[in-house]
C-alpha positions as CSV (number, residue, x, y, z in Angstrom):
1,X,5.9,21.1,-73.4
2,X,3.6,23.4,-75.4
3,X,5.0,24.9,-78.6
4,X,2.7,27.9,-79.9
5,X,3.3,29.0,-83.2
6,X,3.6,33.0,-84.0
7,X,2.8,34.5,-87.1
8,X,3.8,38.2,-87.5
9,X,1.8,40.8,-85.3
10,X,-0.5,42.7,-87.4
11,X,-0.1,45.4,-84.8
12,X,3.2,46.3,-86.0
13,X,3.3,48.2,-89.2
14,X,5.5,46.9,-92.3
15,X,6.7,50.4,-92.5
16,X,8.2,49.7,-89.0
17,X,9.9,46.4,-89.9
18,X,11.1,47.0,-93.3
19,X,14.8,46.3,-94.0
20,X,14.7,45.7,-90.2
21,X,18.5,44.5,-89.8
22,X,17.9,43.6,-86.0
23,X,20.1,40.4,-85.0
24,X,18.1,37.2,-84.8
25,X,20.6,36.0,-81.4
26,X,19.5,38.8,-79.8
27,X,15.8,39.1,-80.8
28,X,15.3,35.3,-79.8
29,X,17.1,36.1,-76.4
30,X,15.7,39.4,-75.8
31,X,12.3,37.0,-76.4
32,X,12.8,34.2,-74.2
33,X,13.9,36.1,-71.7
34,X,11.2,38.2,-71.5
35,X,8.5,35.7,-72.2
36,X,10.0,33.2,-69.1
37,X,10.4,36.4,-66.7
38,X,7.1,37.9,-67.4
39,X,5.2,34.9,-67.5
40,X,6.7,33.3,-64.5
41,X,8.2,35.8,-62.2
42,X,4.7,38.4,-63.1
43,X,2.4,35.9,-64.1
44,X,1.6,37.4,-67.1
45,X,-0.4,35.2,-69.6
46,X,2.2,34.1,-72.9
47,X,-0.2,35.5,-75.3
48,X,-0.5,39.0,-73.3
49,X,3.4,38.8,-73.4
50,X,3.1,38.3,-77.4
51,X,0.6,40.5,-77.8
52,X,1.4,43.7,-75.4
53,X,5.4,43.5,-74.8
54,X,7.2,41.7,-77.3
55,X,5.1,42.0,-80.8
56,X,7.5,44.1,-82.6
57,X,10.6,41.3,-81.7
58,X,8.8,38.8,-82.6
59,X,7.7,40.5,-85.8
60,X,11.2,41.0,-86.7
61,X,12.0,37.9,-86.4
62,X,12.9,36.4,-90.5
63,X,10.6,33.2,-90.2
64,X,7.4,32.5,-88.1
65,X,8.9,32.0,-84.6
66,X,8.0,28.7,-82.8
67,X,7.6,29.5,-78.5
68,X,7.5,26.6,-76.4
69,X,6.7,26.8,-72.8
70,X,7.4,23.8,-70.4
71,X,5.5,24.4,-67.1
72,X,7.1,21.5,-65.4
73,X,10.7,22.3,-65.7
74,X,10.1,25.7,-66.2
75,X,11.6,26.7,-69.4
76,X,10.6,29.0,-72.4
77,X,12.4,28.4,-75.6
78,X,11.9,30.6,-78.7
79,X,13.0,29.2,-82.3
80,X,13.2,30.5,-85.8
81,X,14.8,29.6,-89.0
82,X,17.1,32.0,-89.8
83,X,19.1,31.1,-93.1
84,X,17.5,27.9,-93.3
85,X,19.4,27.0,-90.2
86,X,17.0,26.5,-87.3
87,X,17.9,28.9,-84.5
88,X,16.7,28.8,-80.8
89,X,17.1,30.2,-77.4
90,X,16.0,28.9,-73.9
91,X,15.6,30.9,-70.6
92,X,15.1,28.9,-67.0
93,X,13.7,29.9,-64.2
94,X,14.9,29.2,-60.9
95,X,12.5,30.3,-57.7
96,X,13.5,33.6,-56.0
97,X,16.4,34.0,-58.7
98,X,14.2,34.6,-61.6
99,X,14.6,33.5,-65.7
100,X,17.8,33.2,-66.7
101,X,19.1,33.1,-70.4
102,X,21.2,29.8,-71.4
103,X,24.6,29.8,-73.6
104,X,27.0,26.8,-72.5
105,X,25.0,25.3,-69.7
106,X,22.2,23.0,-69.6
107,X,19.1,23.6,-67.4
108,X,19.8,21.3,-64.9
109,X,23.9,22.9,-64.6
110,X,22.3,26.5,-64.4
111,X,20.1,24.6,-61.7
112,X,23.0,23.2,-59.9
113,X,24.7,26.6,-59.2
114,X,21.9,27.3,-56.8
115,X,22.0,23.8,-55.2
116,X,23.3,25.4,-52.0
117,X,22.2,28.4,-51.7
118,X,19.4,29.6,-49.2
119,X,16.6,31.5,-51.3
120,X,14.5,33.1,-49.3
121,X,10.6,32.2,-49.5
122,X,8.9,34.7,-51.1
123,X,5.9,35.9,-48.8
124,X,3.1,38.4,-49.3
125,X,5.2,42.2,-48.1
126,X,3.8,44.4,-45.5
127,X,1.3,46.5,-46.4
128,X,1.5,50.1,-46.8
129,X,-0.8,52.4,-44.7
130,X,-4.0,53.5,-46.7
131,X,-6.0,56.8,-46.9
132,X,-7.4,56.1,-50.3
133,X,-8.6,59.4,-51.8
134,X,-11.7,59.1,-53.8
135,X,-11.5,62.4,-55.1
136,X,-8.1,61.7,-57.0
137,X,-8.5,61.0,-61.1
138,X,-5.4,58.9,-62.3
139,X,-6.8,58.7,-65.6
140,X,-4.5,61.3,-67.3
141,X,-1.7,58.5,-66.9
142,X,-4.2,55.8,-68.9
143,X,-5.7,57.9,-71.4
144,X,-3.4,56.7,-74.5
145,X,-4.2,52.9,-73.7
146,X,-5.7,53.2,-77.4
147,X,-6.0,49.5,-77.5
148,X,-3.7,49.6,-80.5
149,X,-0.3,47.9,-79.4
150,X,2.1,50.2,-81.4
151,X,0.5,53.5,-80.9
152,X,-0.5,53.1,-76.9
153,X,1.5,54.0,-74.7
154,X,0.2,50.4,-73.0
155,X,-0.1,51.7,-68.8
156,X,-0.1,48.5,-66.7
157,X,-0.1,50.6,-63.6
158,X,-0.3,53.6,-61.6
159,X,-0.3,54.3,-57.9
160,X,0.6,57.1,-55.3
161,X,2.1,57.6,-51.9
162,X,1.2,61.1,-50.5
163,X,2.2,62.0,-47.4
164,X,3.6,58.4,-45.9
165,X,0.5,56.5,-47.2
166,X,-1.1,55.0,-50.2
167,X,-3.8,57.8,-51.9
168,X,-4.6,56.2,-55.1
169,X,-4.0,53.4,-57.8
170,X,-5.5,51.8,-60.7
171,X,-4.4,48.6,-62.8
172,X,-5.2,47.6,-66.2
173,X,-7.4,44.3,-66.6
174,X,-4.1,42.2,-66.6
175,X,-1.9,43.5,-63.4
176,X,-3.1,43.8,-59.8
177,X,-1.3,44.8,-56.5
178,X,0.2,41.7,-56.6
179,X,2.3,41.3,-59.9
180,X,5.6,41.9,-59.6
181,X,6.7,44.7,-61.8
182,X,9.6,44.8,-64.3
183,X,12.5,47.2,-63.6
184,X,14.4,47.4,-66.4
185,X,16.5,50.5,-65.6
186,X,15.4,51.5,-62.6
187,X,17.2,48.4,-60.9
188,X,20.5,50.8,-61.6
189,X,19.1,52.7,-58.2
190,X,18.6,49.3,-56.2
191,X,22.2,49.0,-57.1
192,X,23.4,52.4,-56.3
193,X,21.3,52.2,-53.2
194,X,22.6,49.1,-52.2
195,X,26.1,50.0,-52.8
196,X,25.6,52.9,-50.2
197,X,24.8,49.8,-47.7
198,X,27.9,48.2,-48.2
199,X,29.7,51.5,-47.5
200,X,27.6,52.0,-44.2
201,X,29.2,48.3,-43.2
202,X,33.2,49.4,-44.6
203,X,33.0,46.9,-47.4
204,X,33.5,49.6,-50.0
205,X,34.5,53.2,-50.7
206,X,33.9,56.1,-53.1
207,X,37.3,56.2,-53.8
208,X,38.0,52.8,-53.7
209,X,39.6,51.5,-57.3
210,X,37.7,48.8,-59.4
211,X,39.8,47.0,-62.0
212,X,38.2,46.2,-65.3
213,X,40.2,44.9,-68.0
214,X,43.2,47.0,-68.9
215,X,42.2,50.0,-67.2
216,X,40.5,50.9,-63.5
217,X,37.9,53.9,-61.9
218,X,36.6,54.3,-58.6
219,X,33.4,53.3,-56.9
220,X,31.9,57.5,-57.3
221,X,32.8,56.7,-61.2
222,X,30.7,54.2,-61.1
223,X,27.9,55.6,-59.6
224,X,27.7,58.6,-61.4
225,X,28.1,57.0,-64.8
226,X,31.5,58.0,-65.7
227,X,33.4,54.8,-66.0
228,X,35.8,55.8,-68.9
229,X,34.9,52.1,-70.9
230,X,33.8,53.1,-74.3
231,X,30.2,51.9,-74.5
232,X,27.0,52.6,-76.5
233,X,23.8,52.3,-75.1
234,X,22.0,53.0,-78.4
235,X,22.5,52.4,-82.0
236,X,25.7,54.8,-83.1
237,X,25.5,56.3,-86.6
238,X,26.9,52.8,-87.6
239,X,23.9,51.0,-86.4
240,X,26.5,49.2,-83.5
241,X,25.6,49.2,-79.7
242,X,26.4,47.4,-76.6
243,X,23.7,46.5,-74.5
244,X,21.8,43.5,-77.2
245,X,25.2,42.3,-77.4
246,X,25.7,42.2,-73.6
247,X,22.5,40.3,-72.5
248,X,22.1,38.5,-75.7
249,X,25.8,37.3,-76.9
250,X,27.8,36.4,-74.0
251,X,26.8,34.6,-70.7
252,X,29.2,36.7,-68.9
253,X,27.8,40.4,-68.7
254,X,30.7,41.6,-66.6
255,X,33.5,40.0,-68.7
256,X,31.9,41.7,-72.0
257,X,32.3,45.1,-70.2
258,X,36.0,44.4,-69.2
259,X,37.1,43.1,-72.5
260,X,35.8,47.2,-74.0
261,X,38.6,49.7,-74.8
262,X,39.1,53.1,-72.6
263,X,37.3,56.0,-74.0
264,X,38.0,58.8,-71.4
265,X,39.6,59.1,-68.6
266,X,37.2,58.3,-65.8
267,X,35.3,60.9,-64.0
268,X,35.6,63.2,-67.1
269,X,32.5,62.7,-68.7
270,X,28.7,61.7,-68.0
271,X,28.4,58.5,-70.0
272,X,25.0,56.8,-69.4
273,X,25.8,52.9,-70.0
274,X,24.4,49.8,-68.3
275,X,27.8,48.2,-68.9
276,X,29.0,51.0,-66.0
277,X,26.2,49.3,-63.5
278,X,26.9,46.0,-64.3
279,X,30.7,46.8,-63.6
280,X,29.0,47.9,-59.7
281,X,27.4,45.2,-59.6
282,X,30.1,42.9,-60.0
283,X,32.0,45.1,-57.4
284,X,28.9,44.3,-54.5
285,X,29.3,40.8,-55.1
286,X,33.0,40.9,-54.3
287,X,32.6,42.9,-51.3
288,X,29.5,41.5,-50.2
289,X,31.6,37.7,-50.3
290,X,31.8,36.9,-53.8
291,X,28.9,34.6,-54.2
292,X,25.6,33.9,-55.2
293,X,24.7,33.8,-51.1
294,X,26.3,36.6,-50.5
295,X,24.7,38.9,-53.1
296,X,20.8,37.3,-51.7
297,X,21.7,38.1,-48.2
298,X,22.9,41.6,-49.1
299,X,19.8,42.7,-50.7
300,X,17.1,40.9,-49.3
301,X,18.6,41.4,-45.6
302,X,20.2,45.0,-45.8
303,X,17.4,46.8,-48.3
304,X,14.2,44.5,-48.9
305,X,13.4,43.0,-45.4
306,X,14.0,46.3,-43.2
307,X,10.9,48.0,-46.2
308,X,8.7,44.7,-45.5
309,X,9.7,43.6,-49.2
310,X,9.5,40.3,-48.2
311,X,8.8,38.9,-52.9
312,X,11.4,40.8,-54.6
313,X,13.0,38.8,-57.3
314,X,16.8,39.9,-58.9
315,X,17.9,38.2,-62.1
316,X,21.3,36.9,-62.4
317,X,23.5,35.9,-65.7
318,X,24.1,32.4,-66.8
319,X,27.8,33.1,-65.3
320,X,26.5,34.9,-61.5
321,X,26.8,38.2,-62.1
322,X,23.4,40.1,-61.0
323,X,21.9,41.8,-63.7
324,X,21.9,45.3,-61.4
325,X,21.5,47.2,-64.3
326,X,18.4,46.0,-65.5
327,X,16.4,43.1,-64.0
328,X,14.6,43.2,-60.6
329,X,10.7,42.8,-60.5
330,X,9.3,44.4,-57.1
331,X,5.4,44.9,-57.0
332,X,3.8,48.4,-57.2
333,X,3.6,49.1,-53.7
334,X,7.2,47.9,-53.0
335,X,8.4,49.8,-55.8
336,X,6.4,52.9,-53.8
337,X,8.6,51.9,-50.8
338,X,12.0,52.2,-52.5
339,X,10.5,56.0,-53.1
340,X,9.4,56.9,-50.1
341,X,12.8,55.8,-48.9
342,X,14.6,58.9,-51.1
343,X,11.9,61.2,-49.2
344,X,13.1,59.7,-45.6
345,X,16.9,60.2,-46.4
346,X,17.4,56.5,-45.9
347,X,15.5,56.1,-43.3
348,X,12.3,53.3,-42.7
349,X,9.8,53.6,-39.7
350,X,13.0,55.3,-37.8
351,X,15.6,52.3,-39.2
352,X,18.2,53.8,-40.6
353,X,18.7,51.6,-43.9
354,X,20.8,53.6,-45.7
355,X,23.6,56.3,-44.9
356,X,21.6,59.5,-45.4
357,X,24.8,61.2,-46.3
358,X,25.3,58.4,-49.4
359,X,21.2,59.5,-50.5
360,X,21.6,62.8,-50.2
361,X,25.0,63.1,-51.2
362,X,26.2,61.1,-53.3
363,X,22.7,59.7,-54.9
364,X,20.3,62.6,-55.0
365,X,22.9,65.2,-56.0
366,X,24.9,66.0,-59.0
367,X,27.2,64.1,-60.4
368,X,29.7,64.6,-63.3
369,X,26.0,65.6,-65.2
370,X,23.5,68.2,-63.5
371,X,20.9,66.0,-64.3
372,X,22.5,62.6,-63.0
373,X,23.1,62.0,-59.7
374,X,24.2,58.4,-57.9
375,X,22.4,55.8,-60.4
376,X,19.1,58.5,-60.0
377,X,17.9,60.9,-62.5
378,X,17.6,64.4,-61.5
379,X,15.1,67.4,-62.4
380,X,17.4,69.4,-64.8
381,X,15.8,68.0,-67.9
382,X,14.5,71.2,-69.5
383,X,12.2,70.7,-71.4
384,X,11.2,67.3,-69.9
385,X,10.0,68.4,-66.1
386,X,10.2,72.5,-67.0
387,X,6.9,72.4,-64.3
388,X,7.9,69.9,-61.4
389,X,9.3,71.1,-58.4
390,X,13.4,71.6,-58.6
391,X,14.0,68.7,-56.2
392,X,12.1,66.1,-58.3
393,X,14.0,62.9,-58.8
394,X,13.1,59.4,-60.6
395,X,13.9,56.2,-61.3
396,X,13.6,55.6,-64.9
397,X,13.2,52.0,-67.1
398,X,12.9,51.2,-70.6
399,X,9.8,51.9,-72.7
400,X,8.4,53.6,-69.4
401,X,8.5,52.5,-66.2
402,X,8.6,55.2,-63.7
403,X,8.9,56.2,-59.7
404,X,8.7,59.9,-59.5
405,X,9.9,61.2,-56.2
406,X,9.2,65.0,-55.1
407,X,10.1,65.3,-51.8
408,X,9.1,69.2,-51.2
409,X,5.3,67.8,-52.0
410,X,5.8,64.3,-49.9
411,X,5.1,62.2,-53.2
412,X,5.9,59.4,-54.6
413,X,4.2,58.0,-58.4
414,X,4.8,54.8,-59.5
415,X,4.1,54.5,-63.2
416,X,4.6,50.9,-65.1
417,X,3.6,49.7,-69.0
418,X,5.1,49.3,-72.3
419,X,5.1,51.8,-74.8
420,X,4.3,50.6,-78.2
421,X,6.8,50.5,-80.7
422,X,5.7,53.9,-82.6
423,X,5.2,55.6,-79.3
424,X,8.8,54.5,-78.0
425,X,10.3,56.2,-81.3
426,X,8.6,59.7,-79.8
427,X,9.9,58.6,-76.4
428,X,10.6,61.9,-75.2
429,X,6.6,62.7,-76.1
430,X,5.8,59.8,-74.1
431,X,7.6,60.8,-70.7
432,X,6.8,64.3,-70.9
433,X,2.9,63.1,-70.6
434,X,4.2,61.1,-67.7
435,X,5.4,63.9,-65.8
436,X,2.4,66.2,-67.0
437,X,0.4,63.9,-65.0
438,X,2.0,63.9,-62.2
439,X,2.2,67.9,-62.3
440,X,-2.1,67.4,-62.7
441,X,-2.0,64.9,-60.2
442,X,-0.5,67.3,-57.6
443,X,-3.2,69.9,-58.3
444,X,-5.6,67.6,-57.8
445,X,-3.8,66.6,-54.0
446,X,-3.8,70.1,-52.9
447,X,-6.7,71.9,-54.2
């Protein structure tokens, strides 16, 4: 076991962290969590994760935080004296399931839930077909890599599918074609798309009612983020939210939504709330077979094999539940494949994965919001996209990951990174210089 000691990141300004109020549970968790996942699911080195990801939580931590790294058994834990009690946290990773965050169970009991279950190996995917385009510039998506942490807007990767095949990508000096890249919210559209599979085999319905807690909505609530469950995705004017609290609190994601009060009544409001995908989630694992087994064979045998994603990798709660709302790590060019699957209706190399009724209707068309369809952002952003093409959709993650779909122009960008912390409180700036370079980057494919 190798402990490294921490000492606050100089990159983060004191301005930043002053009378910083953030809970040290869920800043230890949010750490661990994202220093095992990164470091063994996208073998990213620990002091890039430090340095490039997680600076500002570790920074806000009250006391130098101590991160220890066990390669054998696989374990990060994160510890920091917090009230002159000494507090830790420990995520494990399991092969093909990922890094999962401990409460109540020891490593080798989070092991044992797996003990049964058929993972499948993780192999190199099949390639996508090339006609590299030397005359294509994707520098407009790296050009505020500043090399300061906080004020970059920290671009891992880029890369673009034009026309069925792979024109262009570039990678900073730490990621390649093979690291397998973060989700965060875009996993909410594997979810969506995935629930449109289990529809296509009669295991679920739009209309079909899912009990949580005290109160119930239907599967087309859930998709178009209009559960009814009073949730807050971001700090309310009382500083209060739910999402730390979920990941970092309780070991039971789904049970934390449950246990919320009734807001609205569902169906009467656009609501955007992981909480609402983790309740879909939970809802494909009971009509997938209720089980760990029966969650793997749903996505990696109805979405990832028929694409040739053959080294996806889904995260799961200490108590089962798939973390659909936030945690799957595909690599660049698979993440490229899930786009190019919105352009073909549903359709792969003339498989029909997915009902092209559930992408079209249900997923790439409005929902209770214009600009929210199916667990997929829309182009009726204003101010955001004002120069894309109407019929742009994307899947969107947390401090800037991206796949940008267009399909009048036959395009799909892929767009991963971390925005610093300064940039990520300008995050509206940040996207819109996203999207200005993909609206540059279609010049440059057409001219």
């Amino acid at each position: 076991m190798k402990p490294l000691f921490m000492s606050a990141v100089t990159s983060i300004s004191a301005a930043l962290l002053s009378g910083c109020q953030s809970d040290p549970q869920e800043l230890l968790g949010y750490s661990a969590n994202q220093l095992c996942s990164r470091h063994f699911v996208s073998n990213e080195s620990i002091d890039f994760i430090t340095q490039n990801v997680i600076p500002e939580a570790l920074a806000a931590l009250p006391d130098r935080p101590e991160i220890s790294v066990d390669t054998r058994l696989k374990t990060v834990s994160v510890s920091a004296q917090v009230n002159g009690t000494v507090m830790n946290k420990t995520s494990v990773f399991r092969a093909g399931l990922g890094c999962t965050l401990l409460f109540d169970l020891t490593p080798e009991q989070l092991h044992a839930q797996a003990q049964h279950v058929s993972v499948p190996e993780l192999t190199p995917s099949t390639p996508l077909e090339h006609a590299i385009r030397q005359d294509v510039s994707l520098g407009g998506f790296f050009a505020h890599n500043t090399g300061n942490y906080a004020h970059s807007d920290n671009t891992f990767a880029v890369a673009v599918m034009y026309q069925g095949k792979l024109v262009a990508e570039h990678y900073d000096e730490h990621h390649d074609g093979d690291t397998r890249m973060l989700s965060w919210s875009m996993a909410k559209t594997l979810t969506g798309l995935l629930t449109g599979i289990l529809v296509q085999q009669g295991k679920l319905t739009l209309d079909q009612d899912v009990v949580a807690g005290s109160h119930s909505m239907t599967i087309a609530n859930l998709m178009h983020m209009s559960s009814g469950v009073k949730w807050s995705e971001t700090a309310d004017i009382h500083g209060y939210q739910d999402l730390a609290p979920m990941w970092y609190h309780t070991p039971d994601s789904v049970q934390y939504v449950t246990q919320l009060p009734k807001e609205y009544e569902p169906g009467g409001r656009f609501e955007y709330a992981t909480g609402t995908t983790q309740l879909l989630s939970d809802a494909l694992k009971t009509a997938s077979g209720g089980n760990l087994q029966s969650l793997l064979n749903l996505y990696h045998d109805g979405l990832f094999k028929p694409l040739g994603i053959n080294n996806a990798v889904a995260e799961y709660d200490e108590a089962g539940n798939l973390r659909g709302g936030a945690r799957m790590f595909l690599t660049v060019h698979d993440w490229l494949k899930i786009g190019q699957l919105f352009i073909e209706q549903g359709s792969w190399q003339g498989q029909q994965v997915v009902p092209r009724s559930w992408v079209a209707d249900v997923m790439m068309s409005p929902g209770v919001s214009e600009h929210y369809g199916g667990q997929l952002w829309l182009n009726d952003m204003g101010w955001l996209m004002p120069r894309l093409p109407k019929d742009t959709v994307s899947l969107r993650g947390h401090r800037g990951q991206y796949v940008v779909i267009i399909p009048s122009k036959q395009l799909v960008v892929a767009r991963f990174g971390a925005y610093g912390s300064v940039v990520n409180k300008h995050i509206g700036l940040a996207n819109r210089r996203v999207f200005q370079s993909v609206v540059d980057l279609i010049e440059q494919l057409e001219k």
